[in-house]
C-alpha positions as semicolon CSV with decimal commas, in nm:
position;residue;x (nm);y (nm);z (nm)
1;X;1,007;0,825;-0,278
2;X;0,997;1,127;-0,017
3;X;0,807;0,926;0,298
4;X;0,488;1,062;0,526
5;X;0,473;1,192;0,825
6;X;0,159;1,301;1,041
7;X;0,201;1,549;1,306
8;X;-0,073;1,480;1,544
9;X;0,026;1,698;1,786
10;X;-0,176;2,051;1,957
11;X;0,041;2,274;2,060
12;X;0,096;2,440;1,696
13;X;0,474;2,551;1,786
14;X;0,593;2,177;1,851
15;X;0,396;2,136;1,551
16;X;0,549;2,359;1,283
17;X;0,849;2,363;1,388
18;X;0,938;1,924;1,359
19;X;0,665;1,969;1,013
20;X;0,964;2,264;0,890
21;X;1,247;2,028;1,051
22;X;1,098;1,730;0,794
23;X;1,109;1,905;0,511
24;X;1,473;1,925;0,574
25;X;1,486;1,554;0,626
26;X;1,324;1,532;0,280
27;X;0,995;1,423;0,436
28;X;0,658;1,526;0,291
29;X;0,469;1,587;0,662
30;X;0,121;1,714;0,754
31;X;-0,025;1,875;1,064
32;X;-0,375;1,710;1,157
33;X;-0,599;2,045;1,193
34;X;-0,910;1,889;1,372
35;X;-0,857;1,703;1,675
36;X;-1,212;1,577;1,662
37;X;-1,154;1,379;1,330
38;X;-0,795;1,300;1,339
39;X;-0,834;0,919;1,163
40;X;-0,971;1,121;0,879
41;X;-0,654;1,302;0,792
42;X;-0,500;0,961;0,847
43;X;-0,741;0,806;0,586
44;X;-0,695;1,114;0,368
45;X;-0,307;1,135;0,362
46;X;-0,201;0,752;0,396
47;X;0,175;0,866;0,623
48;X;0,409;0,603;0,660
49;X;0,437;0,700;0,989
50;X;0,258;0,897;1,258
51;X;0,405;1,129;1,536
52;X;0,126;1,134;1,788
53;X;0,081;1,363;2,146
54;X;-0,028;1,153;2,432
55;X;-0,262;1,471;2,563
56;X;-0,459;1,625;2,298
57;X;-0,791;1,785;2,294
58;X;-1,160;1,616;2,266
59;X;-0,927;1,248;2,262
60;X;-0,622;1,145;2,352
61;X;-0,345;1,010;2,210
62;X;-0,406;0,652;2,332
63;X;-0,800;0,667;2,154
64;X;-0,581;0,757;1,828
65;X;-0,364;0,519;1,840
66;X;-0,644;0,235;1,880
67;X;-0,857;0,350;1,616
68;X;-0,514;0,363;1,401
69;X;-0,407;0,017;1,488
70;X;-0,774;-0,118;1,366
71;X;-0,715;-0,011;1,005
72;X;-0,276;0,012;0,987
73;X;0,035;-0,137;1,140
74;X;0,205;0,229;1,052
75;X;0,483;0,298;1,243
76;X;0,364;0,542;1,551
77;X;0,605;0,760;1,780
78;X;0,437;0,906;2,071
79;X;0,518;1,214;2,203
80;X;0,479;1,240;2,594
81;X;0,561;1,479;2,891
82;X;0,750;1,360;3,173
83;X;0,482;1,333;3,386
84;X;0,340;1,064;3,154
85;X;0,562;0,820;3,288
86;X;0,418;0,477;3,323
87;X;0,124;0,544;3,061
88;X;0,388;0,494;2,838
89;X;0,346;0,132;2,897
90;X;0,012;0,115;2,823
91;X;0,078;0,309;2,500
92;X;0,336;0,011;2,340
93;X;0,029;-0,253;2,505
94;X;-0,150;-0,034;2,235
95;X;0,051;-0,096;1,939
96;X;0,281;0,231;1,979
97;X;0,616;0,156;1,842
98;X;0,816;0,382;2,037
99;X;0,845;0,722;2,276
100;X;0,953;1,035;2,334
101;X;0,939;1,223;2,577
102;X;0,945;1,666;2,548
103;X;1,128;1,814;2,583
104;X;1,315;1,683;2,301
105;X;1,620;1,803;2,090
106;X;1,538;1,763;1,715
107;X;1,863;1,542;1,642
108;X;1,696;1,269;1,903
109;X;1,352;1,323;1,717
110;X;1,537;1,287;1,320
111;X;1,721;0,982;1,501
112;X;1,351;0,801;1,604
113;X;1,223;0,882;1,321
114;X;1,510;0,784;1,078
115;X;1,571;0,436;1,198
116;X;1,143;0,377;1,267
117;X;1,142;0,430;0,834
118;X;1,427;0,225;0,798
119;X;1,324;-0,122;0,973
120;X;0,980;-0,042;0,920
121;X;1,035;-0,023;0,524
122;X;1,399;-0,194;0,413
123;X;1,298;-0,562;0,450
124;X;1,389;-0,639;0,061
125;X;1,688;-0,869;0,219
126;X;1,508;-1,058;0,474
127;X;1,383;-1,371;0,379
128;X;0,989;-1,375;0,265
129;X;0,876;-1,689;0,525
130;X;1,052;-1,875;0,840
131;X;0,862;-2,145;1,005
132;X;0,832;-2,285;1,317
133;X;0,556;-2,526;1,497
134;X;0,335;-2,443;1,144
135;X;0,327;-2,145;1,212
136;X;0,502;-1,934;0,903
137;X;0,607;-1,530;0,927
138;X;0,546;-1,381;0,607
139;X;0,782;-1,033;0,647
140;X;0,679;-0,904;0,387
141;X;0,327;-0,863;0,468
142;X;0,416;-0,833;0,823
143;X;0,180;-1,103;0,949
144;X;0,247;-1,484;1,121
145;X;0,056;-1,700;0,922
146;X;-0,150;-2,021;1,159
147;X;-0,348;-2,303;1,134
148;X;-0,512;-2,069;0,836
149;X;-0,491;-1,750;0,978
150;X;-0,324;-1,452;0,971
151;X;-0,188;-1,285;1,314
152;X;-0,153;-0,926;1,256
153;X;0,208;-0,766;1,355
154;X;0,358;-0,459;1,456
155;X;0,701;-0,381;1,263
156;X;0,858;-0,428;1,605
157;X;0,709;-0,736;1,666
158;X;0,785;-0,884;1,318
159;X;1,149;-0,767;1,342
160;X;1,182;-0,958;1,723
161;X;1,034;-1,299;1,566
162;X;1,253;-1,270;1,280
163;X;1,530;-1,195;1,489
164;X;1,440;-1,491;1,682
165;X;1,388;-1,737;1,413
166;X;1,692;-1,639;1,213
167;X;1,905;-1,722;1,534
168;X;1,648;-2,056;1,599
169;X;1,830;-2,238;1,881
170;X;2,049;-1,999;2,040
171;X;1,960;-1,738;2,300
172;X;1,967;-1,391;2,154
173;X;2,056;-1,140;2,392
174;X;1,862;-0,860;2,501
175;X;2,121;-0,584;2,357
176;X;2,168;-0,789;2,015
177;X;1,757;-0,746;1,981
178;X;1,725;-0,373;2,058
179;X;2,029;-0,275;1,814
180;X;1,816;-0,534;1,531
181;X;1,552;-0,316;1,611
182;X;1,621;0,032;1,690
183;X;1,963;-0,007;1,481
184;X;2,153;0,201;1,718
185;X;2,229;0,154;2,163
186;X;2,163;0,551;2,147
187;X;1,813;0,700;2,249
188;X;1,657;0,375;2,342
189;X;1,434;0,259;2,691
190;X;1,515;-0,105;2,784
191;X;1,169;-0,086;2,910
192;X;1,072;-0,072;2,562
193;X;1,169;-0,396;2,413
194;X;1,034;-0,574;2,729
195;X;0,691;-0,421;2,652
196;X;0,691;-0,500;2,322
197;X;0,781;-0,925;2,394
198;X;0,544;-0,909;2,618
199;X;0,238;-0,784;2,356
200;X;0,420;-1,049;2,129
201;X;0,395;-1,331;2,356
202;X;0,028;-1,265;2,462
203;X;-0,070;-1,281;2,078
204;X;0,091;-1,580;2,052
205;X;-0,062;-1,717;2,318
206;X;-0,425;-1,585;2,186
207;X;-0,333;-1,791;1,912
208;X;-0,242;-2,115;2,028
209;X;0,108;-2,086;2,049
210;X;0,206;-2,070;2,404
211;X;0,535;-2,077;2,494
212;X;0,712;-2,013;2,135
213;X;0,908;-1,728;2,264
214;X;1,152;-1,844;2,578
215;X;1,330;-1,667;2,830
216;X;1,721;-1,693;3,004
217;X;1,641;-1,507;3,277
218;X;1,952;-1,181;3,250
219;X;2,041;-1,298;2,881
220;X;1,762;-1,268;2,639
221;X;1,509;-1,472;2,420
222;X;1,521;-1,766;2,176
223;X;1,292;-2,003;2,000
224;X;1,386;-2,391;2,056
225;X;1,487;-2,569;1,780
């Protein structure tokens, strides 16, 4: 199955050139054309994963990425300038699963977006429900099931609970998380997995399940047996 991969990004050089770099990669990938209407061409080509510019015309990146997250947990790699600097934070609070920033070298860019398919799709191994306090994570569909409800997930945040509740007990470190989830200590912001426990542990807490994930301070995070 040759993946899908939206280029949502304005400046049409940066554009063509990663949409020609995908085909290499095997990838079938689209340019969105109208900036105005860019959840349409989401709608209309169903990607498995999105590469979206923070500054684009008529809306930003960050409106995208909301009106994305209502209707898909897709992966989503945003693309930013330097001078974007903390707004990355705000864009994983948003449901982005990771960044870039330009310029970039197309190997670091193939690397993202090679190991965002792979945890994102290869979950046949994991195991389809762990429990803990009633509440269940169904992997498969990506969701922690509650009291009767479903709690929607990002793929990072499903891979840090499972992480968490295949190692239930022990502390798992910080470095032991990010290779689970990026699959590789090369190209990745500590920052990054702190922002996304953080948007973890505040939909817990929505939920009613305050204090599930713990912290040893300068070690890492576990769930209590």
């Amino acid at each position: 199955m040759a993946y899908r991969l939206l280029i949502v990004e304005d400046d049409p050089g940066i554009a063509e050139a990663v949409r020609a770099q995908a085909e290499l990669w095997e990838l079938e990938a689209r340019c969105a054309q109208d900036f105005r209407r860019v959840l349409d061409d989401f709608l209309a080509f169903q990607p498995h994963i999105v590469l979206l510019d923070v500054r684009l015309p008529f809306f930003d990146g960050y409106h995208w990425c909301r009106e994305i997250r209502k209707v898909s947990q897709v992966p989503i790699l945003f693309l930013s300038s330097a001078s974007d600097g903390m707004n990355m934070v705000m864009a994983m609070n948003l449901g982005a699963d990771d960044f870039l920033a330009k310029p970039f070298d197309q190997s670091v860019l193939t690397a993202k977006l090679q190991a965002m398919l792979r945890r994102s799709y290869d979950y046949a191994a994991a195991p389809p429900l762990l429990e803990h306090r009633g509440a269940a994570l169904d992997v498969g569909g990506q969701v922690l099931r509650y009291q009767g409800e479903g709690l929607p997930l990002t793929k990072n945040e499903c891979r840090i609970l499972l992480c968490l509740l295949e190692n239930k007990g022990k502390v798992v470190s910080r470095e032991k998380l990010m290779q689970r989830l990026w699959e590789t200590d090369a190209f990745v912001d500590e920052n990054t997995l702190t922002v996304n426990v953080g948007r973890l542990r505040r939909k817990l807490d929505a939920a009613g399940l305050e204090g599930f994930i713990m912290t040893k301070v300068g070690v890492g995070y576990g769930i209590e047996a």
